[in-house]
N, C-alpha and C positions, 0 to 999 in steps of 0.2 A: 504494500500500500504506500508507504512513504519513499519509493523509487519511483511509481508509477506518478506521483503528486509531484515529484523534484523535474519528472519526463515533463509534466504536464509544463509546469513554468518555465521550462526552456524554449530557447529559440530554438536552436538547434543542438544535436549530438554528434562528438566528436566519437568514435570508436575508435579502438587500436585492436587491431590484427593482425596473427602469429597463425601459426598450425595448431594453437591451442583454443581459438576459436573456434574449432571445426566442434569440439567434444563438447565447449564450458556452458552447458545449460542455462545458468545463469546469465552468461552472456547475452545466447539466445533469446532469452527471455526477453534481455532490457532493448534487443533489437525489434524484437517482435511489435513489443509495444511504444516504442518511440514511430512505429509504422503505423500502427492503431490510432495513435495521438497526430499523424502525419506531422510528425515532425522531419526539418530537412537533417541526413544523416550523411556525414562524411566519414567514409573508413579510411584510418591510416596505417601504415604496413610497419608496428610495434621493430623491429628489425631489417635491416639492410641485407641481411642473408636471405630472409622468410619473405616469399611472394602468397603469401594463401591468399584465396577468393573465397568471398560469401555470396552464395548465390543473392543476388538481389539490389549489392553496398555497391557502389562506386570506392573502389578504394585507389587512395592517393603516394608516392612518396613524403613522409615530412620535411617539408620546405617551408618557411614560414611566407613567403608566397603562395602557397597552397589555404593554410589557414586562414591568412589574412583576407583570401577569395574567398572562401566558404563563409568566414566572420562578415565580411562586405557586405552575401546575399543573402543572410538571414531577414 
């Protein structure tokens, strides 16, 4: 409940993503419903070695030119 109230009052969510996204329910979860809430969601790739995909995320390099686009279009 008080993740889903935190989703709600945001602009947007930033995610980090690893190959341990693929498993973390939890994650899932908070992706799930930041999609429920239509919130705008930027994945970012937690590691330079680690390219994982989430079906569904746009995921980015971190550049703070990337953030600073995503923070702009909120």
């Amino acid at each position: 409940t008080r993740v889903r109230t935190r989703i709600r009052r945001s602009d947007g969510i930033i995610v980090l993503v690893s190959k341990n996204s693929l498993t973390s329910s939890g994650q899932q979860w908070e992706i799930s419903c930041a999609k429920e809430e239509k919130k705008k969601i930027l994945g970012v790739w937690a590691y330079t070695d680690d390219r994982t995909n989430i079906d569904g995320l746009i995921t980015k390099v971190w550049t703070w030119p990337n953030i600073t686009s995503f923070i702009n279009s909120l």
